[in-house]
C-alpha distance (Angstrom), angle and dihedral (degrees) to the residues before:
residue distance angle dihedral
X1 . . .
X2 3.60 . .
X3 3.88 120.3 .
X4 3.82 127.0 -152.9
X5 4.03 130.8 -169.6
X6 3.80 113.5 -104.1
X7 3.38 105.2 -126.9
X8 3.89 112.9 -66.9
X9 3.59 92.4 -28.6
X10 4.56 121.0 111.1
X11 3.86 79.2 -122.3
X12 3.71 119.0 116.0
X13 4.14 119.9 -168.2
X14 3.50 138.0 -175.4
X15 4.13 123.9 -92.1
X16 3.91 87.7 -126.5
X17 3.72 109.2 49.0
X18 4.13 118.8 -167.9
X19 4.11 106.1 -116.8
X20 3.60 104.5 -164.1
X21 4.04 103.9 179.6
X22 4.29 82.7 122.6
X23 4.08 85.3 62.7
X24 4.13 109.6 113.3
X25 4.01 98.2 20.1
X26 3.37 119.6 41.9
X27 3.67 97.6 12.2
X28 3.81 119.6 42.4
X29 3.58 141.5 -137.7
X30 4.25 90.5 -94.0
X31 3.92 89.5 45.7
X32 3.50 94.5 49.9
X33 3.86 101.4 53.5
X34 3.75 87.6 53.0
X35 3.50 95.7 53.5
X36 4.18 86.8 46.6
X37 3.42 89.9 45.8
X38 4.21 97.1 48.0
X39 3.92 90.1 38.4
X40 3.93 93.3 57.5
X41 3.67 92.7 39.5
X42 4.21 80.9 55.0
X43 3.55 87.5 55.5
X44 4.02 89.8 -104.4
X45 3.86 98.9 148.5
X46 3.92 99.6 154.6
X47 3.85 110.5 90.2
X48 3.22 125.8 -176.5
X49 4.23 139.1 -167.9
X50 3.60 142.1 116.2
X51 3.42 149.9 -138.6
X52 3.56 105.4 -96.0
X53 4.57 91.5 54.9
X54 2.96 151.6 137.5
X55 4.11 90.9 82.0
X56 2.72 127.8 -105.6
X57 4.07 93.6 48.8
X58 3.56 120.8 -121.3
X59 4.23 126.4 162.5
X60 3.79 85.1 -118.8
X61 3.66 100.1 56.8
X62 4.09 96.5 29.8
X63 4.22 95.9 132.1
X64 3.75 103.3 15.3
X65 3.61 96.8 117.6
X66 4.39 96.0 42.1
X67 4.40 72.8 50.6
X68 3.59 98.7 55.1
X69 4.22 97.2 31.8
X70 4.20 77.5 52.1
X71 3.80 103.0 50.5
X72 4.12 93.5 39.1
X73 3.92 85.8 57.3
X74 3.78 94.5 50.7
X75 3.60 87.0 38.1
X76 3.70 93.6 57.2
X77 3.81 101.6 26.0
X78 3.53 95.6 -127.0
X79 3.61 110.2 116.7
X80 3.80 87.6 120.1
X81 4.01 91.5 54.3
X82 4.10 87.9 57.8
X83 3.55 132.4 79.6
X84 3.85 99.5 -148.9
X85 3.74 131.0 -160.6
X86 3.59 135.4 179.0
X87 4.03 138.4 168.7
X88 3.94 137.8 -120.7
X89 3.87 102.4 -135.3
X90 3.71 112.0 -112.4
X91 3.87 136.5 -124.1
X92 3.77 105.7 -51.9
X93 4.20 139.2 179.6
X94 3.57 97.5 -153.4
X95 3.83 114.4 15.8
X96 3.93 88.7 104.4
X97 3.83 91.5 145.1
X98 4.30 95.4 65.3
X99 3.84 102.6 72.7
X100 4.04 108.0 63.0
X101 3.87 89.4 -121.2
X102 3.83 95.5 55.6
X103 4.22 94.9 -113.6
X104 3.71 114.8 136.1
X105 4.12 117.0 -88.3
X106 3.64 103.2 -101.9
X107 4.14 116.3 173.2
X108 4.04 93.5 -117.1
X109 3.82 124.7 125.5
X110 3.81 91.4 -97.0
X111 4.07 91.2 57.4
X112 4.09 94.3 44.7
X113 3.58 89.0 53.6
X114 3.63 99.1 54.3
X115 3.50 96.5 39.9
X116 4.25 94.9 44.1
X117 3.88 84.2 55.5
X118 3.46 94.0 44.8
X119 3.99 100.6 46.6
X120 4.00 85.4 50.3
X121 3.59 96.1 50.3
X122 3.92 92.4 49.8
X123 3.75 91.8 34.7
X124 4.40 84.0 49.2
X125 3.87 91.5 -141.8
X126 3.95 128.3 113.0
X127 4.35 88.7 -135.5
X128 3.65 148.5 39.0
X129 3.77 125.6 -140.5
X130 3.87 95.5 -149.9
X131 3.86 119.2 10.6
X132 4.35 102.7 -159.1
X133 3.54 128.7 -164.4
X134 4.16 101.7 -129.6
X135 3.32 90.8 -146.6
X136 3.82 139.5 -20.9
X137 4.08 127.3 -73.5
X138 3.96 86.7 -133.3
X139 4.01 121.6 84.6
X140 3.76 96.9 -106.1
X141 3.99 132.9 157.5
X142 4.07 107.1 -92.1
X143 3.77 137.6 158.8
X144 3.44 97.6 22.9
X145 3.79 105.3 -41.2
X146 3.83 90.2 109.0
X147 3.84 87.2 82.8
X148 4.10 78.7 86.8
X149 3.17 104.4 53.4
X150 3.95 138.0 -109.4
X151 3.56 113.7 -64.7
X152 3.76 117.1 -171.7
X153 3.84 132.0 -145.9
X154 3.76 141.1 148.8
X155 3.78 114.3 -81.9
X156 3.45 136.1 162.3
X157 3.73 108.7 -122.1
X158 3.51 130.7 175.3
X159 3.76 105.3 -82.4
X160 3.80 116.3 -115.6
X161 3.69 101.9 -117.3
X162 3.58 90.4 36.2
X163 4.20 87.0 60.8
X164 4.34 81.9 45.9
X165 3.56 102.8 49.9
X166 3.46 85.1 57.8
X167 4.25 104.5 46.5
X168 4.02 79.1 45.7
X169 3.70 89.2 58.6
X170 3.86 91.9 50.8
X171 3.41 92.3 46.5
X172 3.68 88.7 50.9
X173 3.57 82.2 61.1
X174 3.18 107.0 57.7
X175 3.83 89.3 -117.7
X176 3.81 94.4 111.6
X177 3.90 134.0 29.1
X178 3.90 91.7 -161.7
X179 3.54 145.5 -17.3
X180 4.13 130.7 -128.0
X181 3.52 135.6 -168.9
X182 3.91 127.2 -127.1
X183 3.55 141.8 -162.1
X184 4.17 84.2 3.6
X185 3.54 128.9 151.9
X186 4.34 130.4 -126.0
X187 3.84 82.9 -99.9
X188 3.78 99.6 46.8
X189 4.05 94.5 47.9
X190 4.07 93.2 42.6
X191 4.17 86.2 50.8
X192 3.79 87.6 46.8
X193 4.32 95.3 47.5
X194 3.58 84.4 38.1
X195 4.61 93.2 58.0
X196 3.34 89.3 37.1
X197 3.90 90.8 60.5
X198 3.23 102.3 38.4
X199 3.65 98.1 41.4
X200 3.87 89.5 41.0
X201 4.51 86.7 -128.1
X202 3.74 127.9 127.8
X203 3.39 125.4 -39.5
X204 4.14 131.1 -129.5
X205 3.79 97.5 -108.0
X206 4.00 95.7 179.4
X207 3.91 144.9 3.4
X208 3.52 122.2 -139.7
X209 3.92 108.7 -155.0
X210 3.46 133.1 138.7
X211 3.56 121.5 -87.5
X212 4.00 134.3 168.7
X213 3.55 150.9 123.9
X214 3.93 87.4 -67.0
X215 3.46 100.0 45.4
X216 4.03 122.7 33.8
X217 4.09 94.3 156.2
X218 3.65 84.6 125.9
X219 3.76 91.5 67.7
X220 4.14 86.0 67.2
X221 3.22 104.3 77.3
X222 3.47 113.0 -27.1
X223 3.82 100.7 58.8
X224 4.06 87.3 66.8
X225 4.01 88.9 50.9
X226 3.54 87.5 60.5
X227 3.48 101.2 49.8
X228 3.25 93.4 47.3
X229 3.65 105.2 42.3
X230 3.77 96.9 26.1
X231 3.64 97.2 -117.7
X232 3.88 94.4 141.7
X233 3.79 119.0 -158.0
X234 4.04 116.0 -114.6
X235 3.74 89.5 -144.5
X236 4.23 110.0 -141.5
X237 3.32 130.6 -174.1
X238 3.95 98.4 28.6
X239 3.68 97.3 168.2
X240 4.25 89.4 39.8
X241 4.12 85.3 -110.2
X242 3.88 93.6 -49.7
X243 3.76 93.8 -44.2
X244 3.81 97.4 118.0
X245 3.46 98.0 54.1
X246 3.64 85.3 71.8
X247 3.30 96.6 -123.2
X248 3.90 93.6 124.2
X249 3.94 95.6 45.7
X250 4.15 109.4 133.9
X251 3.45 98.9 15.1
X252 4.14 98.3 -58.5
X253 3.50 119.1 162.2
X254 3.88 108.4 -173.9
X255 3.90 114.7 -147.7
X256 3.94 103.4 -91.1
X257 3.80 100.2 14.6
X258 3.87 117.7 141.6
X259 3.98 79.7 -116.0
X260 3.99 94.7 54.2
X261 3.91 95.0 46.6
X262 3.31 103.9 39.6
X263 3.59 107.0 25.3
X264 3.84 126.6 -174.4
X265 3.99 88.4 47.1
X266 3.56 94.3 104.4
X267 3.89 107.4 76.2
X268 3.32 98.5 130.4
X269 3.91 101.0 52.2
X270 3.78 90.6 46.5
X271 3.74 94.9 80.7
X272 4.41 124.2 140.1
X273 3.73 84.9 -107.4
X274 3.98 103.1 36.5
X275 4.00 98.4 101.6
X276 4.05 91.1 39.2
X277 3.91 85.3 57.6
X278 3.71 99.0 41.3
X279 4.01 94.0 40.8
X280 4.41 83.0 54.8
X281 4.00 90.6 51.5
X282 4.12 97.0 43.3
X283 4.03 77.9 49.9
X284 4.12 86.9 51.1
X285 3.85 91.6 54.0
X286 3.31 101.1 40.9
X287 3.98 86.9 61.7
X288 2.88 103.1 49.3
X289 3.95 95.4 40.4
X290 3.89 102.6 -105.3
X291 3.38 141.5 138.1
X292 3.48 107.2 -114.6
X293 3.76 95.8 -132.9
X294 3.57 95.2 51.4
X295 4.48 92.8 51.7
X296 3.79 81.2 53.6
X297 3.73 89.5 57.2
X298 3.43 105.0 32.5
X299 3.79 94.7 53.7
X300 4.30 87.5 50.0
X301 4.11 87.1 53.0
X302 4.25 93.0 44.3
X303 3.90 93.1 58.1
X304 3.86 99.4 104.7
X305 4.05 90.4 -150.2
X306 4.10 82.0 58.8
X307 4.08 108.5 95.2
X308 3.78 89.6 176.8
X309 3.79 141.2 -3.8
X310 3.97 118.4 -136.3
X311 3.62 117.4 -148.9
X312 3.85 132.1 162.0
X313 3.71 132.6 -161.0
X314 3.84 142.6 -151.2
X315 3.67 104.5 -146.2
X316 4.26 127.7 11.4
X317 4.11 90.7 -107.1
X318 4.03 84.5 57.8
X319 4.09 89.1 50.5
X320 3.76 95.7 42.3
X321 4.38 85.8 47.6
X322 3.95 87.4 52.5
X323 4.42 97.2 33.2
X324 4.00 75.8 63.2
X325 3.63 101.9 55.6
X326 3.47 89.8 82.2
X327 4.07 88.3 68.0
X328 4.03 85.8 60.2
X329 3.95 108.5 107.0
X330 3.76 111.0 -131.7
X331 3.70 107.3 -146.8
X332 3.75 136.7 -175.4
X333 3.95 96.1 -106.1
X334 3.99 79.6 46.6
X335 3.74 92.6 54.3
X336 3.86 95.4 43.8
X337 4.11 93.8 47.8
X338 3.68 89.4 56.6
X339 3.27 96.1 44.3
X340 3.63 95.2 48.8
X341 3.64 87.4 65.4
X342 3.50 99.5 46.6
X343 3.88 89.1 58.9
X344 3.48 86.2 54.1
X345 3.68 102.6 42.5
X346 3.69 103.3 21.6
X347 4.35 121.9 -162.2
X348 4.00 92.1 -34.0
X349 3.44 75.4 175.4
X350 3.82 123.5 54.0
């Protein structure tokens, strides 16, 4: 398994990195070991989850995947043979069930605290590899609502070297090794390199956004901030949440999809143009001989401004299927084909 640096960090990850936000709903306790347990034997040592999963986020699940992650590790003794990272939940309206007292998650040095203590207890380790902010503490387009458009107002976001101070202080403590952004814009990172600098704190390591086939915004704008400031994109949702293996095209919902049991989660890959797109791409593969699934990965874990790709699975022959991508050879004719389409049918699915 090949390893790349995260960002300008002594820390070397994985290309494929585990996401385990399905951990404690649809996938069980049982499930999940064996996916650890196949994933590290792969040489898959970059895991990845959060505070607020499983997805999608209820009160009654909040935790369950930082729970299972935790007890696999002390189960297996190999906390010191995984790179680890984890996410602060961002600025919300209605997530009144995160914080203990019931106040809405905001991304202030009151909320990090309670959720840093909180992820390590579940996770039952005394650090984090990468700390993330799930999303920002400013109103900004995410998950799909960027199809309309930024709209700007005044708000009164968390200020930059306010959110810092405070990842400095918990990596003061030993209780982090690095922070990372998520689901961040070209303005939010620049601001963030730019405190850091000038106020000589912590920098950005990483940025989690989404990034596929479907969706390549990140490569305008944000792909050239990360090769030039080595803040390398954590790539989720390769295969847009199972929607470009196909297996959604003309309204399908296979028995024990993500999109049959919890239905409605799929805005973003329900698009006029979504089919078109994913109908051109299943053409792609099947001339050149490659499972679908596997061209939707591969072409995530070739982007040279990708440090590693996230993926999850439902079931151990799904893992093993996408843990093998990475033995797909991305040619030139590849490259063109796919990007063919794209001009065609550009990010159906932002």
């Amino acid at each position: 398994m090949e390893k790349r640096r995260l960002g300008r960090t002594d820390i070397d990850v994985s290309v494929l990195c585990l996401g385990t936000m399905m951990y404690g709903d649809q996938i069980g306790e049982a499930d999940a070991f064996a996916q650890m347990d196949y994933a590290l034997e792969r040489g898959v040592d970059f895991f990845d989850t959060a505070e607020l999963y499983t997805i999608p986020p209820k009160p009654e699940t909040q935790g369950d995947s930082e729970r299972i992650v935790g007890r696999w590790m002390k189960a297996r003794g190999v906390r010191d043979k995984i790179v680890l990272a984890t996410k602060v939940t961002g600025r919300s309206s209605r997530l009144n069930w995160v914080r203990r007292d019931g106040r809405l998650p905001r991304v202030c040095a009151t909320d990090m605290r309670e959720a840093l203590e909180d992820s390590l207890e579940r996770l039952q380790t005394d650090y984090i590899d990468l700390y993330q902010i799930h999303w920002p503490d400013r109103n900004v387009p995410l998950f799909g609502a960027d199809v309309k458009g930024y709209e700007h107002y005044e708000d009164d976001f968390a200020a930059f070297e306010d959110t810092l101070d405070v990842m400095q202080k918990f990596q003061n403590e030993g209780k982090i090794r690095h922070f990372g952004l998520s689901n961040e814009t070209s303005w939010g990172v620049m601001r963030f390199v730019a405190q850091c600098e000038a106020r000589g704190l912590v920098r950005p390591q990483s940025i989690q956004n989404a990034y596929h086939l479907a969706n390549r915004y990140f490569e305008y704008g944000l792909a050239e901030i990360a090769m030039q400031e080595q803040v390398g994109l954590l790539a989720y949702s390769p295969l847009g949440q199972g929607t470009l293996t196909g297996k959604y095209l003309d309204g399908a919902l296979p028995k024990g999809s993500r999109g049959e049991m919890f239905g409605g989660r799929l805005w973003r890959y329900e698009t006029p143009s979504t089919d078109d797109a994913i109908k051109a791409y299943t053409h792609v593969a099947k001339d050149f001989d490659i499972d679908i699934a596997q061209m939707a990965l591969q072409f995530v874990t070739t982007r040279p401004w990708v440090t590693s790709n996230i993926f999850g699975a439902s079931s151990l022959a799904q893992l093993e299927t996408n843990i093998n991508s990475i033995n797909v050879t991305w040619t030139k004719e590849l490259d063109e084909a796919v990007n063919a389409v794209h001009a065609r049918l550009p990010n159906p699915c932002p």
